[in-house]
C-alpha positions in Angstrom: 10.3 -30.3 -5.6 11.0 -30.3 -1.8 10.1 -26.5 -1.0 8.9 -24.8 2.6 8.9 -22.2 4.2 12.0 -20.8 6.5 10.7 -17.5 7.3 8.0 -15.1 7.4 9.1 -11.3 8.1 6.1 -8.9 10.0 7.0 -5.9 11.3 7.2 -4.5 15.0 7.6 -1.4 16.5 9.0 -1.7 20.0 11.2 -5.0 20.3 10.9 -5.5 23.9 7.0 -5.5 23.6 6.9 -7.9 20.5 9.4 -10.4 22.5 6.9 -10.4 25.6 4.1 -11.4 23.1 5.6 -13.9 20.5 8.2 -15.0 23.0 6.2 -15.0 26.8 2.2 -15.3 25.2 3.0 -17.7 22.3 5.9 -19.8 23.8 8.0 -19.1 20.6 11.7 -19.7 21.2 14.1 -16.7 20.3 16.4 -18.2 17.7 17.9 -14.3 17.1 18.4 -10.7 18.2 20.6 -8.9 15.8 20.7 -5.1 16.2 22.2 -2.3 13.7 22.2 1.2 13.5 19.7 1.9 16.1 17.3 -0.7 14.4 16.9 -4.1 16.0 15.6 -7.9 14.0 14.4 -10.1 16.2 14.1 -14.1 14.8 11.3 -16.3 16.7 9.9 -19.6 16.2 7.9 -22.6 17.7 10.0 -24.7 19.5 10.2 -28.4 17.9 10.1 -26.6 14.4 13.8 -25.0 13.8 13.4 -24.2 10.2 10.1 -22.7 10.6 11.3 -18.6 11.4 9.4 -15.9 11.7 11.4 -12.4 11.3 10.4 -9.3 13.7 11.7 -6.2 11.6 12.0 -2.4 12.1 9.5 -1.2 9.7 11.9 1.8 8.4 14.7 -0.3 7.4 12.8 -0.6 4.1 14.2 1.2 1.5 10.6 3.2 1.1 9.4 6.7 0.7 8.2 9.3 3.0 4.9 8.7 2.3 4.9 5.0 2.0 6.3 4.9 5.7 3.3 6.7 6.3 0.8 4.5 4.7 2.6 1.2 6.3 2.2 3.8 9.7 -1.3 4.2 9.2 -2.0 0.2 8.2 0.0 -1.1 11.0 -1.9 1.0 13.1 -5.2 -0.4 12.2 -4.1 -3.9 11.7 -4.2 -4.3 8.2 -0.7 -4.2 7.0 0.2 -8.0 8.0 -1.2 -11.2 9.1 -0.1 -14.5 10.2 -2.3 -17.6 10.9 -0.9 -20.1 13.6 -2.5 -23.5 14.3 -3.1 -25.6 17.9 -4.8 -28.4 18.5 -6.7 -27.0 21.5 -8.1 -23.1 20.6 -9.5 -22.4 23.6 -7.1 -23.5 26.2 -4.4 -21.1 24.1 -7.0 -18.6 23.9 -7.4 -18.8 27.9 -3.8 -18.6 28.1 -3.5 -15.7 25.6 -6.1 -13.9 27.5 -3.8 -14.4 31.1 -2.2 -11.2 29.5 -2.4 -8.2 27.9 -3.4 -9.3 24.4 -6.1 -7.2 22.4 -8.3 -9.6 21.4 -10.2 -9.1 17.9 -12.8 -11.9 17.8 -12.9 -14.6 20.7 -12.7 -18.3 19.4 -15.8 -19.5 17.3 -16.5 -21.7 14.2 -16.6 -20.2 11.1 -18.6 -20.7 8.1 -15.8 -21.7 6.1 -15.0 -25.0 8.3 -12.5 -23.6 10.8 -12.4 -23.0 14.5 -10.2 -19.8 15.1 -9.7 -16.4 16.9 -8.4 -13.4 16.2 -5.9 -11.4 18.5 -3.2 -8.4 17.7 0.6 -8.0 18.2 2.1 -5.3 19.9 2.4 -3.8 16.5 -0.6 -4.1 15.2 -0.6 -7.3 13.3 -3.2 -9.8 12.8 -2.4 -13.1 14.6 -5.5 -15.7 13.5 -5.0 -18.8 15.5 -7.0 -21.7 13.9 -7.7 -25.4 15.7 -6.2 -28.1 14.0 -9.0 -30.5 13.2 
């Protein structure tokens, strides 16, 4: 079986904000911008991988309820609603670059009991970005 991955969907909640981080911080290429009914979806990637896609979405297009917009409300807020876990080969030149802006930072690089190198910053929206050293 030949099977990867094509795109990963987190959520954002001001487009122009998410495209300054994942588009001016991370040096991810905008591959697509599609907006509908006041709502706007927002395609990035790494340049030199075009078939790896990661999907910026407007949290309320999901078909949810009332109170589950609230819940995803409350878990975006604190960070805990998404994740995503990038890899570089040098952590803390793209932390020193990351840093050049305004990123909040959730742990500064370090090793980690479990054999990895990595730090820990936020998105605009409130999502976990862990960015890991290749080794």
């Amino acid at each position: 079986m030949d099977i990867t991955i094509h795109s990963s969907f987190l959520p954002h909640t001001d487009p122009e904000a998410s495209l300054a981080f994942y588009r001016d911080a991370l040096g991810f290429e905008v591959r697509n911008d599609v907006g509908y009914q006041g709502m706007r979806w927002i395609t990035v990637g790494p340049a030199g991988q075009p078939d790896t896609n990661i999907v910026l979405y407007p949290p309320e297009a999901n078909p949810v309820t009332d109170e589950e917009r609230r819940t995803i409300a409350e878990m975006m807020a604190k960070g805990t609603f998404a994740m995503l876990v990038l890899a570089t080969p040098d952590l803390d030149a793209a932390f020193a670059h990351l840093q050049t802006g305004a990123i909040e930072v959730v742990q500064e690089p370090m090793d980690q009991p479990y054999g990895v190198r990595d730090c820990a910053v936020r998105d605009p929206a409130g999502n976990l970005i862990r960015l890991q050293e290749r080794r």
